[in-house]
N, C-alpha and C positions, 0 to 999 in steps of 0.2 A: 456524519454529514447532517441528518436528521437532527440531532441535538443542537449544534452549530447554527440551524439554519433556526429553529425553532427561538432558539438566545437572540440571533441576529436582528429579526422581528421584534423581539420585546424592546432589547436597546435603542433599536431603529424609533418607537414610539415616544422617546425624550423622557418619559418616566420610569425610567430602573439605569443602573448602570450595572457593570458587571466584571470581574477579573475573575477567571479561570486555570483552576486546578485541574490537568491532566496526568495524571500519571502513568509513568509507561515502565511495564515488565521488561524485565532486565536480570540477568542472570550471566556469570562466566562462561567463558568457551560457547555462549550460545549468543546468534549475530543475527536475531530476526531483522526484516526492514526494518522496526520502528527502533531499533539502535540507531537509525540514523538523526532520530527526530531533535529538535534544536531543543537545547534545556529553555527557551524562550521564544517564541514569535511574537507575531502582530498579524492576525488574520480578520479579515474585514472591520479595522478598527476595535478589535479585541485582542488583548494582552492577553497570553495560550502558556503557562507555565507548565513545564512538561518536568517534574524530577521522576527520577529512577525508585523503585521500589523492588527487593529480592525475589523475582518468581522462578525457585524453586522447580526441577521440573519433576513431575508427578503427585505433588502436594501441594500445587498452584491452588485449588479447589479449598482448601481448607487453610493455609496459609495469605493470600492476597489479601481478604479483606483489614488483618493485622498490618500489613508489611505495607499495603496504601495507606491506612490510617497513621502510621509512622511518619512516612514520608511527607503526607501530606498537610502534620501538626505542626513539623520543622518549617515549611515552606508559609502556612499559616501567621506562624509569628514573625517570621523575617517580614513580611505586609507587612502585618500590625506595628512591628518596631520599627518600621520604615517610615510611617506615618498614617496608613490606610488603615479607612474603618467598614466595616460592614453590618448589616442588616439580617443578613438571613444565609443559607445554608442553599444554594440549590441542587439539588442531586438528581444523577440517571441511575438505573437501575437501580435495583434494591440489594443486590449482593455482587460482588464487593462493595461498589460504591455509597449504598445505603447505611450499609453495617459500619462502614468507616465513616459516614457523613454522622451518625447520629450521637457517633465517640466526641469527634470535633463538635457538636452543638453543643453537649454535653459540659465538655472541658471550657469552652471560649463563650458558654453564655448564649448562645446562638439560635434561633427555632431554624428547624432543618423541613425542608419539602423533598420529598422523592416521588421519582418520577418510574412506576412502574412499565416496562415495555416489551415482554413476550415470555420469555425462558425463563427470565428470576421470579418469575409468579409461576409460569407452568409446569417446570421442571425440575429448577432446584433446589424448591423447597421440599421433592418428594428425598435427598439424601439428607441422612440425620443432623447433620453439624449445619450444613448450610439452613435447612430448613427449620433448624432452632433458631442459628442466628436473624434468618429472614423474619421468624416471624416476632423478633425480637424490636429489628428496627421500625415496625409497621407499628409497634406499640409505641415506641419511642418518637415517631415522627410527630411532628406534628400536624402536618397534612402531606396526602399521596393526591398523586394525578393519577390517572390511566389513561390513556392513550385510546381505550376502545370501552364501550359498554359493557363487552364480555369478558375484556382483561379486568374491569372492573369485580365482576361478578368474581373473577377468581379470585381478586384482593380481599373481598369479604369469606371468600371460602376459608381465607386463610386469617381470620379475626378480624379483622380490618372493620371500624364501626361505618355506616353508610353514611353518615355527618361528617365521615373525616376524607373519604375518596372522593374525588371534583373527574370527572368526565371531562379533559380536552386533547382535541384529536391533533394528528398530524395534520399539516396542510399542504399545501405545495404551490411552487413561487410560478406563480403563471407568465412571470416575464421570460423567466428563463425557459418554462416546458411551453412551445406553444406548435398549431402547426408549421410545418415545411411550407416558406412561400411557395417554392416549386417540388411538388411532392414527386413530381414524375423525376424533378431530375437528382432529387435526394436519393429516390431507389435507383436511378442510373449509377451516380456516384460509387452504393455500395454494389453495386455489378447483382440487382433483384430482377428478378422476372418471375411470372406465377405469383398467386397466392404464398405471402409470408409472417411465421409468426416469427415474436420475438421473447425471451426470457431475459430478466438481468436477476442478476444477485451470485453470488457466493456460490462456488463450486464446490458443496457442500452437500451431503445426504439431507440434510433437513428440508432445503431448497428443493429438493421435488426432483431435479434435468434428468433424473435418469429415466420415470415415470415421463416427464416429455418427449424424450428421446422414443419410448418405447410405441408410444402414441403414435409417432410421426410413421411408424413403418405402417399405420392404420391409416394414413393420410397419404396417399403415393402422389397428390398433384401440389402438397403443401413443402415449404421448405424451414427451418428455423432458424434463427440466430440467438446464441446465447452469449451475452454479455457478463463479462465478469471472469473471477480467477477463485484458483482455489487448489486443494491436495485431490480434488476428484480429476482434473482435467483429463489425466492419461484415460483412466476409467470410463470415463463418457464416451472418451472419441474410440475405447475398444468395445465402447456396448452399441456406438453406432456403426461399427463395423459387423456387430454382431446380428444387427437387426435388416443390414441391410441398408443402410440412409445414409453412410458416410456420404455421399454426394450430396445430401438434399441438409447436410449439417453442416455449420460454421461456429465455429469454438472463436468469436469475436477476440477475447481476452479482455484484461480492465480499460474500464476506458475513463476520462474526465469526465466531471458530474455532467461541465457544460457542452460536451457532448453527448451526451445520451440522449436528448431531445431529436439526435436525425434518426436513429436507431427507431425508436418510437413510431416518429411520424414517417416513414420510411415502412413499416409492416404493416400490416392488415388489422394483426389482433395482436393482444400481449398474451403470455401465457404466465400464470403466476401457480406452482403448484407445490406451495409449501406446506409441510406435513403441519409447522405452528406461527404465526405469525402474532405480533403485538396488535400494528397498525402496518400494513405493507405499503410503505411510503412509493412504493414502486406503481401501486395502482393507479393513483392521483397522476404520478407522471405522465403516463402512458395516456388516462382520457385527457389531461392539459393539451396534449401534442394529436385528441385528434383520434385516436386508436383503442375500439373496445377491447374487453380482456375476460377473458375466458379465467376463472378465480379458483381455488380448493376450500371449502368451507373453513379456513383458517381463522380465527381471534379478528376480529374487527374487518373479513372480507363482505359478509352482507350490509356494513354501515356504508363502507365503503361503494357496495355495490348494488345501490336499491332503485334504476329504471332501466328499462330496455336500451336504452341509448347508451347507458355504460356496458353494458355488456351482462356476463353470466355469472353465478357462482355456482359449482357443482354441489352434488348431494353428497361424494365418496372422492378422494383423491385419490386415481387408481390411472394407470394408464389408457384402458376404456373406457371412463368417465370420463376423460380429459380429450381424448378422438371426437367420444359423440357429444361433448361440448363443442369442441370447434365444428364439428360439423353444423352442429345446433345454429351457430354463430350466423358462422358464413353462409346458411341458407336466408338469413332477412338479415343481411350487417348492416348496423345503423347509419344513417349521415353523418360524418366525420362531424361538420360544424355542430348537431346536435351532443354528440360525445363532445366535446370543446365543451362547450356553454352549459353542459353538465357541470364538468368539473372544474367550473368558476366560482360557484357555491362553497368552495372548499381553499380561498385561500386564504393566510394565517390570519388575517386581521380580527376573527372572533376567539382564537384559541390565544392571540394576545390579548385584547381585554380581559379574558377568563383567566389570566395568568395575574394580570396588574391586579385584578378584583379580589385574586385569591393569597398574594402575598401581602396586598393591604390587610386582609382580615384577620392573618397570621401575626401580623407585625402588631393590629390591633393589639391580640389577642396576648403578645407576650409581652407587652407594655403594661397591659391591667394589675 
């Protein structure tokens, strides 16, 4: 959604256009949702080519980035001998996506951008293969983005020369996040009373909920909502039985992007307590709609989160760090409109310029 919405913006500005390469894993006898996905859309006036590539299961990891770059070559020329021409390469992450994007620049003439954004800089480059190939396409690019100062920082950990990494952040679409006209009857709605926080993301170990969940039994007068889906779900709602909170917990489940805004402005605080985050686009959301947020010292949460009126970011992601955070909170919680007109400073129209600024200089630059 983050990427989508980031393209959206650029296009939206009358100078870039854009057809998108999605590729979606795919394997026999195995029926993930995104088997359902159309080999083509049309999403907010962008053409979404989705072919199939082999993912293998349990050598997804070191097979994908080949097995996209295949897919992805075939689909390239059927454009090209269609009639369509392009400029430039734009890529998210750096493995697979990266590793395959810089084959395609390579073969079709192309200068390629990647877009580094949490894991493929923190993580994957510590296993052998991926972390050759990672720091293979970092050489090959011709310029990266990062998403946060300190996702930066780790690009250059990883060779990356400081001339070649451009700093631009996630933003968030303030039309869509904003407050609840009627907040009181937004939390009626979700049936809230008392003090409420709320989490979204991925029901996932990385995501922190179990570390919230543990918190909340520190919290007897707080309630939470976590939004979102994942392989933890059973897990959570048995560690909130275990703690004691299954009453004061609600497993929301996934919900539409364009509703997450009542969720938001509907709680108190947000809780975000991911063990690594790129840019937590979920921050932005949350003060758009109105609601400070209690943070885990993750990858781009003190950019995200630098006055009193957004809220906190903890020193340790720990279950007791995350209590006497909200406690911390909820003892002076800011003026909502103040958290609002924070996080107006932050919507995309600078990280499009910085995008236009930075693909002219490329295109320059392979023109010479």
């Amino acid at each position: 959604m983050f990427v989508e919405n980031r393209l959206r913006h650029l296009v939206a500005s009358g100078e870039a256009e854009s057809t998108v390469l999605a590729p979606v894993p795919w394997f026999p006898g195995r029926t993930p949702p995104r088997a359902a996905v159309p080999a083509t859309e049309r999403r907010h006036g962008l053409t979404v080519h989705h072919p199939r590539f082999a993912a293998p299961p349990g050598i997804g990891m070191y097979s994908n980035p080949f097995a996209l770059a295949h897919v992805a070559r075939r689909a390239l020329r059927r454009l090209l001998a269609a009639g369509q021409r392009f400029d430039a390469i734009d890529a998210h992450y750096l493995y697979p996506d990266g590793v395959a994007a810089v084959r395609l620049g390579r073969e079709f003439g192309l200068p390629v951008v990647i877009t580094a954004r949490g894991s493929d800089t923190s993580q994957l480059p510590r296993h052998a293969v991926p972390g050759r190939l990672i720091r293979d396409a970092i050489a090959r690019a011709d310029a990266l983005i990062a998403v946060s100062a300190d996702l930066a920082e780790g690009l250059h950990a990883l060779g990356a020369p400081r001339e070649k990494v451009t700093v631009l952040r996630n933003g968030v679409d303030l039309g869509l996040f904003r407050q609840p006209a009627d907040r009181d009857a937004a939390r009626a709605a979700l049936g809230l009373d008392g003090p409420t926080l709320v989490s979204v993301g991925l029901l996932i170990p990385r995501k922190g909920h179990h570390l919230t969940i543990e918190a909340l039994a520190q919290l007897p007068d707080h309630r939470l909502l976590i939004v979102g889906d994942g392989p933890e779900r059973e897990r959570l709602q048995a560690l909130a039985t275990r703690f004691g909170v299954a009453d004061r917990l609600r497993l929301v489940g996934p919900q539409p992007h364009d509703k997450l805004a009542m969720y938001y402005g509907a709680a108190d605080a947000m809780v975000l307590a991911s063990s690594r985050e790129g840019w937590a686009n979920v921050l932005l959301e949350s003060l758009a709609c109105g609601t400070p947020v209690v943070a885990s010292p993750a990858w781009g949460s003190r950019e995200a989160i630098a006055a009193p009126e957004a809220g906190l970011v903890l020193d340790e992601t720990s279950a007791a760090a995350i209590a006497a955070g909200v406690r911390r909170l909820f003892a002076a919680l800011p003026d909502r409109k103040a958290t609002r007109a924070y996080a107006e400073r932050f919507g995309w129209e600078e990280t499009t310029m910085g995008q236009l600024e930075l693909f002219r200089r490329v295109l320059a630059g392979s023109a010479a």
